[in-house]
N, C-alpha and C positions, 0 to 999 in steps of 0.2 A: 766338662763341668762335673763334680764331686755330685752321688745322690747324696741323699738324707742318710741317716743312719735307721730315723725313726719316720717310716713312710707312712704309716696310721697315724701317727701324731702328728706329724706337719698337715696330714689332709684334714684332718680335725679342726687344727690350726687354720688353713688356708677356708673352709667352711665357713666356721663362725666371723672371719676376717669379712669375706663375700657379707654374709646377714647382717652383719655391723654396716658396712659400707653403701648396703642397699637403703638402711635408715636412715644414710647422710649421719652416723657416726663418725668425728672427729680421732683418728688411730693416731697413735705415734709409737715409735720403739719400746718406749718403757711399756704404753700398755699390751702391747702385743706380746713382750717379756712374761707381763703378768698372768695374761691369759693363758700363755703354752704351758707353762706355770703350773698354773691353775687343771685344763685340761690334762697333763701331762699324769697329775697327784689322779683326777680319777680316773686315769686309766691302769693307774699302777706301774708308769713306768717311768725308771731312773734317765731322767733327765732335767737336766740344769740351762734353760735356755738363757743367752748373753747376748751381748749387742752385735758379737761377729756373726752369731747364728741367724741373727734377726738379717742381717746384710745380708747372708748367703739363702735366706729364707727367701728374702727379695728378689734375690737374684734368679731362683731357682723356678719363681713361680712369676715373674714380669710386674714386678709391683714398684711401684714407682711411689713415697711418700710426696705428695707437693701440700703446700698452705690454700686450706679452702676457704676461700672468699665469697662474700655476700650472704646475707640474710636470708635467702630466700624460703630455707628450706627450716629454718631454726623454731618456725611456730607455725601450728595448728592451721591450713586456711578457711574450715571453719568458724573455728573463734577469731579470726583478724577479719574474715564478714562481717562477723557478728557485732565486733566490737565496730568498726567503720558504721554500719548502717544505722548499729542505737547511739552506744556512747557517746560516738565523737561527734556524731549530731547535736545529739547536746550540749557539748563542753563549745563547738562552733555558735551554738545562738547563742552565746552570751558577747560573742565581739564580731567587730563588723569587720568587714573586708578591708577597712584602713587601719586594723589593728595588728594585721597579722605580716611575718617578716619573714621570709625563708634566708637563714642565716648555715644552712651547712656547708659553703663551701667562700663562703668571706672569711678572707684573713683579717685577725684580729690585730691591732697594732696601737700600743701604748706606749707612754713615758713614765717611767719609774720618776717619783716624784721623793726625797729624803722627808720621814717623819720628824724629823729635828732641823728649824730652820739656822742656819749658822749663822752667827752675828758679824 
């Protein structure tokens, strides 16, 4: 496998990549573009990073982009106590247990009905 050209800038790169990724920062190519980019200008050095880079970047250092799913990590679990223990206590006493309908996973299924009846 080819090194780097620029071995202080991909480790820069590969750093801030790690710290992003520990927050459950969401990366993809472009932004990683951006950032080397970005790092590259303060370091003063002539480099122009592109999507082959970003592949060979991948490649070089075992990084594997995938789609991350689930909520879990998207809000504060302070404030989702928080809000659970006062809020939603509240917005709950105002309807009873025969009011409520967990609908996330019902398929919805209608008949388009014509706004103009034909004679």
């Amino acid at each position: 496998m080819k090194l780097c050209s620029h071995e202080e800038l991909e480790d820069a790169v590969f750093a801030w990549f790690r710290q992003a990724r520990a927050m459950n920062v969401p990366l993809s190519g472009p932004v990683v573009i951006g950032k080397a980019a970005e790092i590259a200008q303060l370091m003063n050095v002539n480099f122009i990073p592109t999507p082959s880079w970003v592949e060979k970047f991948k490649q070089r250092r075992g990084i594997t982009f995938r789609v991350i799913s689930g909520e879990a990590a998207a809000a504060p679990k302070d404030e989702a106590q928080n809000w659970a223990s006062n809020a939603l206590q509240k917005i709950l006493k105002e309807y009873s247990p025969e009011d409520v309908y967990n609908a996330d996973e019902t398929g919805l299924f209608f008949q388009c009905y014509p706004t103009r009846l034909w004679p």
